[in-house]
Each structure stands twice: as C-alpha cells, then as structure tokens.
N, C-alpha and C positions, 0 to 999 in steps of 0.2 A: 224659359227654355224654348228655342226652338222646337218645331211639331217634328216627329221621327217619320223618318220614310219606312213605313212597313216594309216593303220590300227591300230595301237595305238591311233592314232589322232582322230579318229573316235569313237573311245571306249572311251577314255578320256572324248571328250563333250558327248557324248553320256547320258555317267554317269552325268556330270554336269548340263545338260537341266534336265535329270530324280530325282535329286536331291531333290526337292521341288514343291509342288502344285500350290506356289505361283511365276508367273511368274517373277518376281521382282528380286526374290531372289534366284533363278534357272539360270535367264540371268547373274545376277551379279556377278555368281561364274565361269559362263563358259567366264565371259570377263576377270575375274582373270587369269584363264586358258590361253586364245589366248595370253595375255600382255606377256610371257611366249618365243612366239615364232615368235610375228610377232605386227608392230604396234598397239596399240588399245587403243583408250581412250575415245571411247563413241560404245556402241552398242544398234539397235534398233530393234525390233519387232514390226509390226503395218500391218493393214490391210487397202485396199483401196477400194472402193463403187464406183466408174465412175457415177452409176444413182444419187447416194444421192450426188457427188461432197464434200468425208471427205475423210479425212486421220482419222486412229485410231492410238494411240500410245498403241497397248496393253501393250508396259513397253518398258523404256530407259533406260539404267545404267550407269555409269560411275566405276571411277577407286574408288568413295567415298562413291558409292552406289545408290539405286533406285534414279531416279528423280523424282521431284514433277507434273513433265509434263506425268506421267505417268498414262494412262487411257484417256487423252487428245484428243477430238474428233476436229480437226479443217477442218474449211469450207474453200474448194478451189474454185474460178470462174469457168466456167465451161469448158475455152480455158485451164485452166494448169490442172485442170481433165484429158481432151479427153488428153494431153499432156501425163502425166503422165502412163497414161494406155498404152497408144501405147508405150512407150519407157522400163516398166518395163515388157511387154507381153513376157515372155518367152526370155527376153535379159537381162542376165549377164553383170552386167558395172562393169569397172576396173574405176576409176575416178583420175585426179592426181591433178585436181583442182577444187573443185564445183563453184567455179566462173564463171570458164568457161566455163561449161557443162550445155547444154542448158536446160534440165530438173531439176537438182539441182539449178541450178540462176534463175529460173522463182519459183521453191519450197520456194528457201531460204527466202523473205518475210515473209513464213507462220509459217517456224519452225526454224527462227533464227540461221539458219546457216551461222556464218560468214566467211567459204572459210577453205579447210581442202581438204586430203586425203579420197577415200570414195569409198568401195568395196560395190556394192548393187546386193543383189540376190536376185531376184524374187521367189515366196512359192505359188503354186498351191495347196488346198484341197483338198481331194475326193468329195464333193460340191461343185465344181466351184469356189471357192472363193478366189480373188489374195490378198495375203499380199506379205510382202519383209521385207527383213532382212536388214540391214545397220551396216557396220562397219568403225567409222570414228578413222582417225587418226592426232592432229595437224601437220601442216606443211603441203608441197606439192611434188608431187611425191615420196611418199614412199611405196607405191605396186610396185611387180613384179606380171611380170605372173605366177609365181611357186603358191604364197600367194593366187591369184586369183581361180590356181586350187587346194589348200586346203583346202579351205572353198566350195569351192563347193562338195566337198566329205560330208560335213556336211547337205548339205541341207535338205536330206530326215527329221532327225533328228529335224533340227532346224520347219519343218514343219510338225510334230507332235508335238513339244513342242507348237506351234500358236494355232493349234487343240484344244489343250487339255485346253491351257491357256483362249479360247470364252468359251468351254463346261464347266470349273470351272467357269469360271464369270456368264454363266447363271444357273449354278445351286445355288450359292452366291447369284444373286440379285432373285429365287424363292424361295430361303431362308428367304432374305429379306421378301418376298411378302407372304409367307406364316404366318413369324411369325407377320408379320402387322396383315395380318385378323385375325387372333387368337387373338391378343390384342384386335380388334375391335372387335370381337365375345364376348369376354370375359367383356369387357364394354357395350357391350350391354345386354348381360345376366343378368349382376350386376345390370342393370336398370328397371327390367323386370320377375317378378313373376310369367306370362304366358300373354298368347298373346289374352287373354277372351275378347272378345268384349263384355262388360255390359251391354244390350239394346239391343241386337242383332234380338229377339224377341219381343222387347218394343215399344219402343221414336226412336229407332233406325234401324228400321226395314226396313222402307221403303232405306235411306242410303243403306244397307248393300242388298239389293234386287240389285240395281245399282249397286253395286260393285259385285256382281256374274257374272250380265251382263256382265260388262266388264272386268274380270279380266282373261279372256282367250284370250282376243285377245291382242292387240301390241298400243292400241289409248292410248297417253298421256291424262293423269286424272289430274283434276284441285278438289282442295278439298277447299271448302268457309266455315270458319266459325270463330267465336268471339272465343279468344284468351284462352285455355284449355280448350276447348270442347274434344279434341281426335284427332285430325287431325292426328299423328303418329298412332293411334293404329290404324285407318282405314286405311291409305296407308299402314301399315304392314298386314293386314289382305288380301289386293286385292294383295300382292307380295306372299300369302301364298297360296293364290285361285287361283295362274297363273303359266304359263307350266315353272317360272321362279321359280318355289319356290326351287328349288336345289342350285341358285344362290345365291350372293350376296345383302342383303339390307345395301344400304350404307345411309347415312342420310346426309345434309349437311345444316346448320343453317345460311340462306344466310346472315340475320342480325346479324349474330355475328361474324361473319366474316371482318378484318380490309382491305378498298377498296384497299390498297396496297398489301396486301395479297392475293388478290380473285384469281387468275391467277394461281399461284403457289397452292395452295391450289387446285381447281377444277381440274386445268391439268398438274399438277406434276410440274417437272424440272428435266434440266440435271445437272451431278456432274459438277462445275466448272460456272454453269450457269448466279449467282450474288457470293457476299462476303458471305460466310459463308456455302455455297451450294458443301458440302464437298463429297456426295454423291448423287446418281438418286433417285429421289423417286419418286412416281407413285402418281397420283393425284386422287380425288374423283371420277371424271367421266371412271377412268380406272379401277380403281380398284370395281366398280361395272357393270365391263366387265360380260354379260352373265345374269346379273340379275337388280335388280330396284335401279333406283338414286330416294331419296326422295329430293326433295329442298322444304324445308322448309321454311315460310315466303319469299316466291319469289317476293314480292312485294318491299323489303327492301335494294331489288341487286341496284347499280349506273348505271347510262346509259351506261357508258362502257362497264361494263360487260355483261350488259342485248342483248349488238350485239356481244358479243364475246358467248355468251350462245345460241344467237340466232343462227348462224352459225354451232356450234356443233352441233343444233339438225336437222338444213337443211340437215348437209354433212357427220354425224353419223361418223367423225376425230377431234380428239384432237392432240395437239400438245405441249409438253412440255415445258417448258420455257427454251430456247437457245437452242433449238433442232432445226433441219430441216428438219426433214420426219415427216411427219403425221401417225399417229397411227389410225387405224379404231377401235371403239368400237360398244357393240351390247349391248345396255341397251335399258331401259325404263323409262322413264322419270312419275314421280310421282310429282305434285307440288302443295304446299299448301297457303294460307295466306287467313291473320283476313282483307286484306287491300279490297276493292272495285274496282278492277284494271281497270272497265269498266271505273269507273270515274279519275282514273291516267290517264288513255289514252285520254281523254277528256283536262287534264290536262296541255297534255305536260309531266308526270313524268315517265311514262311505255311506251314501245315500241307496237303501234297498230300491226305489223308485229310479234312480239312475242306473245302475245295477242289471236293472233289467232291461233298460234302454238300450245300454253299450253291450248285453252280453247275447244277442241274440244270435251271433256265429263265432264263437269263443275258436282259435288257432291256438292251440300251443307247438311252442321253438322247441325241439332240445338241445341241451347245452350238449356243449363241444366234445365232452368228453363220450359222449351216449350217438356219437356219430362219426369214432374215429377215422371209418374209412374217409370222410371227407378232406381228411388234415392236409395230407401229400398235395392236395389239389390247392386247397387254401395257400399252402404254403409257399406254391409257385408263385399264384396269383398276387400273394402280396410282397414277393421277391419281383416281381414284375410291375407292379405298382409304386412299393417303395423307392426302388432301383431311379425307375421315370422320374419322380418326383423326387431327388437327389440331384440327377443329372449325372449317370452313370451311362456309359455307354450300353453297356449289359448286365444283367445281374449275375453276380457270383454262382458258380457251382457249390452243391452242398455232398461233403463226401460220405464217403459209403456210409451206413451203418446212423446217420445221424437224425433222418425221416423217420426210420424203427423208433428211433428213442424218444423223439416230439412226440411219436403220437403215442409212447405208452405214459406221457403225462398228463395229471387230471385237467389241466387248463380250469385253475379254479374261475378264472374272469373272462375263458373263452376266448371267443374271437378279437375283441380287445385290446386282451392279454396277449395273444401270437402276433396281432398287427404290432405291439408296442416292443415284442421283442424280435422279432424279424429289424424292424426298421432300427434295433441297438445294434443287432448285430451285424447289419450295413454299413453301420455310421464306424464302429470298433474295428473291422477287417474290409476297410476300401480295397479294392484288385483282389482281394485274398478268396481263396476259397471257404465255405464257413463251414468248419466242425459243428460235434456238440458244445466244445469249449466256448464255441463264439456265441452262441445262443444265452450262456451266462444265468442259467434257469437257477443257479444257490444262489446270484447275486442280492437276490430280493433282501430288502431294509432290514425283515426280521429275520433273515437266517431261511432256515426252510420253509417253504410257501405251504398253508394250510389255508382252504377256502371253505368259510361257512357259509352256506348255503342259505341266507333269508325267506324262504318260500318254505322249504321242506325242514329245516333246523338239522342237517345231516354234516356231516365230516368227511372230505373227502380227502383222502391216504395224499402224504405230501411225496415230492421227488425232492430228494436229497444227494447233495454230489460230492464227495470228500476229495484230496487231493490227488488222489488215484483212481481213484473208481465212482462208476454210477451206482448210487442204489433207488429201491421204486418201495421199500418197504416204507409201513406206516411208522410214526412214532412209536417209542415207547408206550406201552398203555398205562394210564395212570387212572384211578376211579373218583374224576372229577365228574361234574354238569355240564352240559352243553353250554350253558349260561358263564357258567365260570370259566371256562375253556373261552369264550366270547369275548367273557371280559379280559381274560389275559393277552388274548392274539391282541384284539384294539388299545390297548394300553401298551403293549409294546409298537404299535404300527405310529401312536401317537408318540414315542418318546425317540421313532427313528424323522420324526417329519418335524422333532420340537413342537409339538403342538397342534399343528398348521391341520387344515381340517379340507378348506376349502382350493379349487385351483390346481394348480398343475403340480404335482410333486406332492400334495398334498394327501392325508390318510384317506379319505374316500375313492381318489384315484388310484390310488394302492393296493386296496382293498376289493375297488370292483364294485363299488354300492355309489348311488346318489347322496351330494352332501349332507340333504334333509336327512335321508335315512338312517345314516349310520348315526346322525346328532338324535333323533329319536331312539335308536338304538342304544347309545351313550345315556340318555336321560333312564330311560328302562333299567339299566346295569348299574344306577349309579356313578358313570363315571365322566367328571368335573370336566369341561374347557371352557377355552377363552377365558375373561377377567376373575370369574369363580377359579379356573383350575390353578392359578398363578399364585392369588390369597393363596389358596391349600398349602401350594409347594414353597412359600416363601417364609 
C-alpha cells in the first residue's frame, strides 16, 4: 500500500466527523473511511466518570452501522474505575491482544469484548473531561506503530467531534424537557378557565388567610378535606403566592398511579433502564425542579413508596431508575388528601416519620355545605365556565327561587358535584333558562343522593324531589350502623353502574371517593367485585 498523506488523512476524517450532528452517523462514515487504509471493524466514542464509576458509549459503529449499545451508560466496580483512569490518563495504547492487557481483560466483562486488536486514544475536553476513542480490529496483532501514529494525528478532531456529540445530546434531551412542559402547560390550561379562588372572601376566607401566611416561605403544606372541595385550586393558588410562582406546578395523583409504576413515574428513568425504556425521561419530582410538587391524595401512596418519598424529602435527591448518581432537586412539596392520616398512622397504614414530614402546616378545606354563602358565587362562575367551554354565546339565566334551593342542599361531593351538575344542566336546557327542574338533583342512579362522609363516618340529610314538590327532609329513620347504611348505599350505587367501579360513570365517580378508596372501603364491608363479585351472582 501506498504511504498516506497525513495531511490529507487528517482532512479526510476531519470532513467525515463534521458530516452529520448525529454522532452515529458521522462515526459510521469515518469507520468507512479508516476500513480504507488500515484494520477496522468496530469504532467507539465514549466518555469515562472515575467519581460516578460509568463508562458512556456516546456511539459504537460497526462496518453494518450504529449499534444498539449506543448511548449505553454501564457501571464499573470501583477497582477497574481507579484502573481504567490511571491507564487511559494521557497513555496512548497500541493493543495486540485485549485479552492480555490488563485494562481491556478487567473492561472486557462490562462491554463484551471477546479478544481482538485495539488502538485506544485517550480525548481530553477543554472541561476537564476524559473520554477515548477505540478502534477495534478482529484478529490479533494487526497494528503497527506507523497506524498508532496516524490516528493520533486525528485526535484533536476525533475530540471535538466527543464535544459536540454531549452538547447536541443535551440540547436534544432540553428539547425533550421543554416540549414536555409545554404539553403539560397546555393540559393544564385545557383544564383550567382561570385560577379564581370562589370564596376567597367567603366560606373560604379564613383557608386562604393561611395560605398567604405561608406561601412565602419553603414549609411543606398539608391540605385536609372531603373529596372535591378544591384541594388543587388552593395548592395552586399558595404556588402562585410564593417566590416559586415563575416555576413549575407539577400535580401527581398518587392514587392513580399503578404501585409498579410509582418509581418510574416520580423519579424518572434511564434509557435502557427496564424493557421498553427506549429513552431518559425525567420524572415528577425533577421536572418540578425550581418550583411546587402537588401530591395529590398522599394518603393512597403503598408503604414502599411512602419511604422512598420519604427520603426524597429528607435528602432534597432523586434518583432515576437504573441511574447511579443522584440528582439534587429544589422543590416544594404541596400534599393533599380526603384520608385522616393521623388515624392511618395509628393504623399501621402511613409512615408516622412521613407524617411529620408533610404535616408541619396542616390547611383544612370545608366542604361545600359548611360554606353556603359561597354557592351563588360558585354557581355563576361555573355557568361562566361551563357555558365557554360549550361554545355558548352566553350562559342561561337561573330563575327566581332556584339559587335558595342549591344552596339549601348538602352537596354530598361539593364542588364536583355542582360543576358536574351545572354543566347537565347546560347540556339538557341549551337557550333555556334553568330552573330547579333543570338542575335534576333526584336524578342521581340511586334515588335520593345520601353522602357518607369518609373522614368523620357522619350522614348528611339527603334532598329529595317528588313530582310536585321539593323536600329537604332526611330519610326515614331506621336503627341500622353506619357500616350497614355503607354497605347498602355502595351496593346499590354498584348495581346502578352494573358493577363498573372504575372511570367515568363509574361508582366511585358517583359516589365522590377515589377508585382505591371505596375498593378498600368495599374489601372492609365485605362487599365482592370484579371476577369474585360475578362467581357470587352467577
């Protein structure tokens, strides 16, 4: 073979690293290139960490193309670490067998090197930061020293292409992370007409006093109340009152979340982490970096998580899932639930040690009924809301007499409950003015609406409407248990839904409670669903 012109050689890859953004596919044409003039049948770019104990594969190629090991972050002990660093620190290795070289046959375990030819030049950043180049070739001794020093003419190059290859990945994954929160901005907007606290001045005053107090400082807030009182709209109101309101409001629905998922979900995961986990995603707790985490229903987390939660908030680091460096985040923690966690702890079902974490400025909501004068106002507001989001020109008038009778009912599901019957009785009287009639309060599945109360186990008097008239009186009184009274309401609310538990139309939505809840509820009472309740009744 003809002698190579360095300086052509140098311009050659030069060109082929500068080819493409994508490191993959920029390495893959300059292995094309080397196959050309000198062994090559695998080339690697990758970066090494000594403190974090990884190797990075920023990209492998082959003679077939990218590999799928490419992006591959793998964990060394931390003897072939301190190894590795000391032998690739500024020393060019010529290799003629990686078997026998003591830092490639301590490597080879991690990155399935089965024994080959293997030129490795070390790549210093203007950062400090060591990566190395690798070029393997099968067979054994087939470098010379000539190949040795023409690849080293290359390095500058091959270490701007490293460069360039981190700086395009992290402006790829802010890419990523931007166009997340914009979805997430954009689904929260979609949910959200403005951010009016209805009562602010009212039923809800004293609340929102509390929440000035503390919404400048950094103390985790604990919000107590029965199931569609507002819990969201007042932990968004104190992230809008606090030095965070430029930040992020992330929400996370700890009950609706599958216990297998909660991990992944709250603290992300790396690409390659389980099956399917094709790329990094950044989890609840990170991506409300700088601003407020709402947990929602924190009462509904499993033990597991409630010390993997708990931890978070001790050591303000998360950790990805198959990751090994910890990530420091600077949130604040927002948590809510309908549950009575003083008596979970009592229980055995909540963490006393988290308990104390989350409870150091407890808010209780009142439900809707313990703050009638706010109704008239709510009522507007979501005659104004709903109406918009119809596509109504204006929203209907409500005639005389018919505001009195809203608010002399208990609103067993609250605020919920009037948004989901306000927007029936839009949808039932388009152009019309709405009565009581239009409001359809006896319509409920079971007859007349009876709310038990989960937090306090109380009864609250139902409104009942006959064909002629309103009445506000309670039930007949009968000298059953609360329990039994529980179990009957829920077994008729199950036998109006055929079953259906979960989802829209479903008995928990019905009912006012979270799906977990009333199925623990059900398990409590004895009473059978899904494939158990079917055997029963078949």
């Amino acid at each position: 073979m003809s002698p190579i012109d360095p300086n052509l050689f140098f311009r050659d890859v030069t060109l082929t690293l500068c080819s493409s953004l994508d490191i993959n596919v920029a390495l893959h044409r300059c292995l094309l290139y080397l196959r050309k003039i000198l062994p090559a049948d695998t080339m690697v770019l990758g970066l090494s960490d000594p403190e974090a104990c990884t190797l990075t594969h920023l990209a492998i190629v082959t003679a077939a193309g990218p590999s799928s090991s490419s992006g591959e972050v793998i964990v060394l002990p931390p003897e072939v670490s301190k190894l590795m660093d000391e032998c690739i620190h500024d020393n060019d290795r010529l290799i003629s067998d990686t078997r026998l070289d003591p830092l490639t046959a301590a490597v080879a375990p991690f990155v399935k090197n089965q024994g080959c030819s293997e030129i490795l030049l070390p790549l210093r950043t203007r950062d400090d930061r060591v990566g190395y180049m690798v070029l393997q070739a099968k067979g054994f001794n087939l470098y010379r020293e000539e190949q040795m020093r023409l690849m080293q003419t290359i390095r500058e190059p091959l270490t701007i292409a490293m460069a360039n290859a981190m700086r395009h990945q992290e402006v790829l994954e802010l890419k990523d992370r931007l166009a997340e929160d914009n979805r997430e901005l954009k689904k929260e907007l979609s949910q959200r007409v403005g951010h009016e606290v209805v009562g602010a001045h009212g039923g809800l005053k004293a609340v929102m006093e509390m929440i000035q107090k503390v919404a400048p400082l950094q103390s985790k807030v604990l919000l107590l109340g029965e199931t569609g009182t507002g819990k969201e709209v007042v932990a968004n109101a104190l992230h809008r009152l606090s030095p965070r309101r430029d930040g992020p409001f992330i929400k996370v629905n700890c009950g609706a979340i599958p216990e297998t998922l909660i991990d992944s979900e709250l603290f992300g995961y790396e690409k390659g982490a389980f099956s399917g986990a094709d790329a990094r995603k950044r989890g609840r707790f990170e991506r409300a970096d700088g601003g407020t985490l709402f947990l929602d229903e924190i009462g509904e987390l499993p033990p597991s998580a409630q010390v993997r939660l708990l931890r978070v908030l001790q050591t303000q680091e998360i950790e990805r899932v198959g990751a090994t460096q910890a990530i420091s985040v600077d949130i604040r923690v927002v948590a809510a639930t309908h549950r009575n966690l003083e008596k979970m702890v009592s229980e055995g079902l909540f963490r006393e040690d988290l308990w104390f974490r989350l409870s150091s400025f407890p808010v209780v909501i009142p439900p809707l009924r313990q703050r009638r004068q706010d109704i008239p106002e709510m009522i507007q507001y979501l005659l104004d809301k709903k109406a918009k989001e119809l596509g109504l020109r204006k929203p209907p008038e409500i005639a005389a007499g018919a505001v009195e009778m809203l608010c002399d009912y208990p609103w067993p599901g609250n605020v919920r409950e009037l948004e989901n019957v306000v927007e029936r009785a839009l949808i039932q009287n388009m152009g019309r003015s709405l009565t009581l009639d239009s409001f359809a309060l006896s319509q409920h599945p079971n007859g007349p609406l009876t709310a038990l109360d989960d937090s306090c186990g109380c009864v609250f008097p139902c409104l009942t409407q006959g064909e002629d008239e309103v009445s506000l009186q309670p039930s007949p009184f009968e000298a059953i248990s609360l329990d039994q009274l529980a179990e009957r309401h829920i077994r008729r609310t199950l036998e109006a839904t055929s079953g259906k538990i979960h989802g829209p139309g479903g008995a928990a939505e019905l009912l006012g409670v979270n799906a977990s809840t009333l199925r623990n509820r059900m398990n409590r009472l004895g009473i059978s669903y899904g494939r158990k309740s079917r055997n029963t009744t078949s």
